[in-house]
SEKE-179285 format. One record per residue: residue number from 0; residue in three letters; x, y, z of N, C-alpha, C in turn. Coordinates in nm, 4 decimals, m for minus. Example, Ala and Ser with C-alpha at 12.3 -4.5 7.8 and 13.67 -1.06 7.14 Angstrom:
% SEKE-179285
> num/residuo/n.c1/n.c2/n.c3/ca.c1/ca.c2/ca.c3/c.c1/c.c2/c.c3
> 0/ALA/1.3190/m0.5690/0.7800/1.2300/m0.4500/0.7800/1.3200/m0.3300/0.7800
> 1/SER/1.2850/m0.2250/0.7080/1.3670/m0.1060/0.7140/1.2900/0.0030/0.7870
This chain:
% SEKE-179285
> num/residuo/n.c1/n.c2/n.c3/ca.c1/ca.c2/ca.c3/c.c1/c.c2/c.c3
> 0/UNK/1.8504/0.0396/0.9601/1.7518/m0.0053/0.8646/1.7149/m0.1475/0.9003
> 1/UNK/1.6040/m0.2131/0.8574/1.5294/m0.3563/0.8974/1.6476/m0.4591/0.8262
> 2/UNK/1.5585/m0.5465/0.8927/1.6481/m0.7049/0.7727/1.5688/m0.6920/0.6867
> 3/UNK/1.6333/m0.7191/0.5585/1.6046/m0.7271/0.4017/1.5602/m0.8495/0.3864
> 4/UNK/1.4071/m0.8980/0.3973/1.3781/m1.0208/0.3694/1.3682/m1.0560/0.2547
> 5/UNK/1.4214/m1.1981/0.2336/1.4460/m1.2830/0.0634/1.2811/m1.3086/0.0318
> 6/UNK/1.2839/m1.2594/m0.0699/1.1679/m1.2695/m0.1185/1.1813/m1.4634/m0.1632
> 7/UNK/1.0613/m1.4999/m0.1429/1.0560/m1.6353/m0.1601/1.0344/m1.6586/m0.3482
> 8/UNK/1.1152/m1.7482/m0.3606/1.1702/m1.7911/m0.5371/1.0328/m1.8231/m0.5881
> 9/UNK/1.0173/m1.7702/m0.7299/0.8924/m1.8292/m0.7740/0.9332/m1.9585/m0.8871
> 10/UNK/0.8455/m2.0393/m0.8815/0.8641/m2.1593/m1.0050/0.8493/m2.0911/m1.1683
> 11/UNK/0.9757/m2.1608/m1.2157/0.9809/m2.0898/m1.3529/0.8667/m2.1484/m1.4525
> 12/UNK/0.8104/m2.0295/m1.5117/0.6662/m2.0290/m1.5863/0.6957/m2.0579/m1.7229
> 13/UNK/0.6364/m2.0920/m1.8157/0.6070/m2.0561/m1.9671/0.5249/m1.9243/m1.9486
> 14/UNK/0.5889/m1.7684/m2.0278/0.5440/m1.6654/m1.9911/0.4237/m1.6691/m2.0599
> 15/UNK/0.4117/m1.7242/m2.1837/0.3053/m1.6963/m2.2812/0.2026/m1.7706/m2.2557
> 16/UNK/0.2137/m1.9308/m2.1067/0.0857/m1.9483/m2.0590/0.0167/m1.8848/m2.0089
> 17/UNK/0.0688/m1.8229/m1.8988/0.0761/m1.7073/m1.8087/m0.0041/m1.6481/m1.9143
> 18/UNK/0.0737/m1.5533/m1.9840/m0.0597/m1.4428/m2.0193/m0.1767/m1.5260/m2.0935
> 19/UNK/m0.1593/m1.6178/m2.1645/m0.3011/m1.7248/m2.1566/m0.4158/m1.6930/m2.0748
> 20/UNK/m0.3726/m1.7389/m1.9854/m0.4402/m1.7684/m1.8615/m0.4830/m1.6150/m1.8011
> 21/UNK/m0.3846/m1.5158/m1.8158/m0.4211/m1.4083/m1.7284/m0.3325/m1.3199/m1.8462
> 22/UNK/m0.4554/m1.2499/m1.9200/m0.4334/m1.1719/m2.0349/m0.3960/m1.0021/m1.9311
> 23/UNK/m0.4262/m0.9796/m1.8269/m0.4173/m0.8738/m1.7495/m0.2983/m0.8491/m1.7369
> 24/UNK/m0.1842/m0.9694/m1.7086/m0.0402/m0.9661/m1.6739/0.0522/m0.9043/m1.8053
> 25/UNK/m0.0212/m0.9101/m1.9226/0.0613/m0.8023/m2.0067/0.0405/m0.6866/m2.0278
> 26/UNK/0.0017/m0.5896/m1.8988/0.0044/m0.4548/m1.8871/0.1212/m0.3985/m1.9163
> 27/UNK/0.1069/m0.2913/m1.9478/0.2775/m0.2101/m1.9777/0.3041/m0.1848/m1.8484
> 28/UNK/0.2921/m0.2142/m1.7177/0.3632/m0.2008/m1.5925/0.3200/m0.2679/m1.5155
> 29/UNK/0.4590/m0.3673/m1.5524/0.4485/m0.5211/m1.4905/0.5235/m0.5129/m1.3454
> 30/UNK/0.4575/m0.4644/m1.2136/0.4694/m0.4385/m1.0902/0.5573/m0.5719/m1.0404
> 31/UNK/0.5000/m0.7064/m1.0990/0.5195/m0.8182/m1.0142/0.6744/m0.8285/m1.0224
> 32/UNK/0.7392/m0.7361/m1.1384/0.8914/m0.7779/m1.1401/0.9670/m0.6852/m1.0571
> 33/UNK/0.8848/m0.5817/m0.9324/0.9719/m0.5448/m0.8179/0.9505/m0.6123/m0.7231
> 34/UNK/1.0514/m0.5838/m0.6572/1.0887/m0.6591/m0.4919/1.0167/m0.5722/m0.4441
> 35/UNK/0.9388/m0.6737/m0.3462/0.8760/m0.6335/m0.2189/0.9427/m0.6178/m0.1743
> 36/UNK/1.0547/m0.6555/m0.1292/1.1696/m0.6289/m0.0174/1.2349/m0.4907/m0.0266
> 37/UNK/1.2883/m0.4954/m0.1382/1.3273/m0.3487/m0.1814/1.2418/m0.2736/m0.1607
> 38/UNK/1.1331/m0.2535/m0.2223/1.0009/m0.1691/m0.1782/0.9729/m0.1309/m0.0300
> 39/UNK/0.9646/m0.2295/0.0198/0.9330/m0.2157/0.1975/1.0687/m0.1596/0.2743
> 40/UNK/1.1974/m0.2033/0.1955/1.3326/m0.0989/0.2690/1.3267/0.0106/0.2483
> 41/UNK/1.2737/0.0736/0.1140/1.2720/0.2030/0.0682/1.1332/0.2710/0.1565
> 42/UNK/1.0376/0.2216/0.1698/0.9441/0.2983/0.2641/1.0399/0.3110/0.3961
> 43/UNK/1.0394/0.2038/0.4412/1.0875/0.2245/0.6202/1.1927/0.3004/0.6226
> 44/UNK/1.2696/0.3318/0.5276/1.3576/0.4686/0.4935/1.3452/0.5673/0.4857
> 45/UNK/1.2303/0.6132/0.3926/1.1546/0.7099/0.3686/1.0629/0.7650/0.4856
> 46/UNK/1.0412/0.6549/0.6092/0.9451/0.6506/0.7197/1.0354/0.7306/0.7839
> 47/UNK/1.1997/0.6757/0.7945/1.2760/0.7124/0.9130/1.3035/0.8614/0.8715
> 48/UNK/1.3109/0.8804/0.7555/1.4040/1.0133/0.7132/1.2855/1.1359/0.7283
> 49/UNK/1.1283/1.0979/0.7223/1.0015/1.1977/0.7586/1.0417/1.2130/0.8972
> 50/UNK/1.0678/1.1248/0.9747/1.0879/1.1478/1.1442/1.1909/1.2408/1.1230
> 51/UNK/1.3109/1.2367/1.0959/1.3923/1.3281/1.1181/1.4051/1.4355/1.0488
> 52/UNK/1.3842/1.4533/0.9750/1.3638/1.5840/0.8500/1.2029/1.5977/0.8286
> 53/UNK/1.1416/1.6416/0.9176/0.9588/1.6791/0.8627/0.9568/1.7731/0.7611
> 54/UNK/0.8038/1.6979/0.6972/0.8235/1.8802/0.5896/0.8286/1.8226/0.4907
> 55/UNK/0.9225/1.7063/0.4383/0.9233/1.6794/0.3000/1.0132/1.8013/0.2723
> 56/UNK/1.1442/1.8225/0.3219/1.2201/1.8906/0.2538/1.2829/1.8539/0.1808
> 57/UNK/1.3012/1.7566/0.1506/1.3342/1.6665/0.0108/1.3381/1.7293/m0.1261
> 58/UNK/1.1939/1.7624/m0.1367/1.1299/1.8444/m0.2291/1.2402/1.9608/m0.2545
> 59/UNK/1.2948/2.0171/m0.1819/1.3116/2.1934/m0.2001/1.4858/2.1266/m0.2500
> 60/UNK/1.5225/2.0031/m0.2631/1.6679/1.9993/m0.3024/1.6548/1.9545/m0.4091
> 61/UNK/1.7613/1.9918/m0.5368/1.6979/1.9804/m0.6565/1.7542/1.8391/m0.6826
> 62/UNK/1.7022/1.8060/m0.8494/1.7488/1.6315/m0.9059/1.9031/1.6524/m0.8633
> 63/UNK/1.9884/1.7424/m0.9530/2.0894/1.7289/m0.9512/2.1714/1.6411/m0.8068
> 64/UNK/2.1238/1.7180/m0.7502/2.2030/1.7025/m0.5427/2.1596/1.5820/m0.5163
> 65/UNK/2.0367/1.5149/m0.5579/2.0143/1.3791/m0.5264/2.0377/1.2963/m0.5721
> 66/UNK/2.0757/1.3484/m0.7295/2.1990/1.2530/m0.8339/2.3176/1.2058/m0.7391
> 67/UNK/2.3921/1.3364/m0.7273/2.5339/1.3186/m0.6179/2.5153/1.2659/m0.5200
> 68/UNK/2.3895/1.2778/m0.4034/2.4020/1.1867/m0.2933/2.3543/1.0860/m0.3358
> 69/UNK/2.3125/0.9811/m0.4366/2.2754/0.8262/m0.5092/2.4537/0.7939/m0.5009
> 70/UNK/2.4933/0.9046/m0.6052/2.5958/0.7989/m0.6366/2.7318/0.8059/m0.5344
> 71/UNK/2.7273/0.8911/m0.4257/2.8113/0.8596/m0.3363/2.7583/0.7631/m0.1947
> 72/UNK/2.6167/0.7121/m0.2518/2.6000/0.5869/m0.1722/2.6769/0.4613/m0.2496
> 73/UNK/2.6772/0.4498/m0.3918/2.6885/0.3753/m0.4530/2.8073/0.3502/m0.4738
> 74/UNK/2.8940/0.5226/m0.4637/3.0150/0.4412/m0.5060/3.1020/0.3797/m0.3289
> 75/UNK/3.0021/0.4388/m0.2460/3.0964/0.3586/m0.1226/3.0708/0.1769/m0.1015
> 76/UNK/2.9147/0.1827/m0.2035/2.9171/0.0571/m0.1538/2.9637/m0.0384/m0.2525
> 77/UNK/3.0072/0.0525/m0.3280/3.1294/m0.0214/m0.4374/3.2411/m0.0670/m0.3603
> 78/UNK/3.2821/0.0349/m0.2780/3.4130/0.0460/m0.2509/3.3960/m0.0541/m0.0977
> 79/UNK/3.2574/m0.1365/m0.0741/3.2785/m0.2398/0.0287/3.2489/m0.1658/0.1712
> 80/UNK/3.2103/m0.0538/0.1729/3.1702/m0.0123/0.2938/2.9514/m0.0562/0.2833
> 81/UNK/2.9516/m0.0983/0.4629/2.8401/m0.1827/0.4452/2.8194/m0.1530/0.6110
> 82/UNK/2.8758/m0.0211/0.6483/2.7861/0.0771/0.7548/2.6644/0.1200/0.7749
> 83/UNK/2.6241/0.1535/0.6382/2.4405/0.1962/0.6350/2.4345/0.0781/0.5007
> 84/UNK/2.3164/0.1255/0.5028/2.2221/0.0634/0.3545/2.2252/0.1735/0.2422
> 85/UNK/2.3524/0.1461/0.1835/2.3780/0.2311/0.0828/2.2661/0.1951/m0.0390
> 86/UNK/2.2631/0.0999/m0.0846/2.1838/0.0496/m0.1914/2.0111/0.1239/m0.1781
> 87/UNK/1.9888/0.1044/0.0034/1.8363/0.1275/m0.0043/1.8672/0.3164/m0.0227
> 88/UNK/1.9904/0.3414/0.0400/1.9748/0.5107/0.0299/1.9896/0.5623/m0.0745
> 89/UNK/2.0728/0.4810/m0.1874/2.0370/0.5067/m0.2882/1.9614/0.5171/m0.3872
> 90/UNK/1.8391/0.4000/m0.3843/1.7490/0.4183/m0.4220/1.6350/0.5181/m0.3523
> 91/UNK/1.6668/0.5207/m0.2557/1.5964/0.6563/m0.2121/1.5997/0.7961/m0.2699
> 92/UNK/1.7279/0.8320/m0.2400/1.7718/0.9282/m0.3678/1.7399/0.9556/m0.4997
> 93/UNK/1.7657/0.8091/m0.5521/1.7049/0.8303/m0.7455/1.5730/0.8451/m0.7046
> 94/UNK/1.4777/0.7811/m0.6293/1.3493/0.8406/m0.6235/1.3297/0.9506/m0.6390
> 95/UNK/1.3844/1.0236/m0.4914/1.3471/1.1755/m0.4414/1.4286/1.2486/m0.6375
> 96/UNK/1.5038/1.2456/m0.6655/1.5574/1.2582/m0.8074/1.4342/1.2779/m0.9011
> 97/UNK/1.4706/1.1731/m0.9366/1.2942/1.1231/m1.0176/1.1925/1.2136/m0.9773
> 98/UNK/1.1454/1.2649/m0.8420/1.0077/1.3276/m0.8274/1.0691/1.4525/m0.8546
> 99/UNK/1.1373/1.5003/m0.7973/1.2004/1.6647/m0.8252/1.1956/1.6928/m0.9691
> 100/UNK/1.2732/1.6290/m1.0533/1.2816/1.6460/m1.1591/1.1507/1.6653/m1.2673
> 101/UNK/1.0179/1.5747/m1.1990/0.8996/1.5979/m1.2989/0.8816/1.7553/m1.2360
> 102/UNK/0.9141/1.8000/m1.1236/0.8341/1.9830/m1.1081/0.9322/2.0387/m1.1564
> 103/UNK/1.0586/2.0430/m1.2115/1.1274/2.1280/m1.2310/1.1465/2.1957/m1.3375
């Protein structure tokens, strides 16, 4: 997987100028509070895993199985193993989770 670039720190705001100023930023899905970084690990993941598995067979494994493979990323990287990118494969997982689950 890539290097996980640090997203650069933003200067702490008064929130309620902010939406002052930009009444748009109190949408009910406030995007700006994900990581790009995270975001861009989880594609180039999602990039690598289309190369090797075509098809989007993803799809055909149900929430449940992608529950269990989340949390046996999670609990290894509990347990200090830091071989793969458990965190990004895990969020990969609750994704693929998440989409299965709205067809099911």
């Amino acid at each position: 997987m890539g290097v996980m670039r640090e997203r650069p720190s933003r200067p702490k705001t008064d929130e309620s100028a902010v939406n002052k100023l930009y009444p748009q930023d109190t949408e009910p899905n406030e995007y700006r509070y994900t990581s790009p970084a995270w975001l861009d690990a989880i594609a180039e993941g999602l990039t690598k895993g289309a190369v090797k598995h075509p098809g989007e067979t993803w799809r055909q494994i149900p929430a449940d199985e992608h529950l269990s493979r989340a949390m046996r990323h999670i609990n290894l990287y509990r347990m200090g193993d830091r071989s793969e990118p458990h965190l990004v494969n895990a969020s990969m997982r609750l994704m693929m989770a998440f989409e299965v689950s709205q067809h099911e």
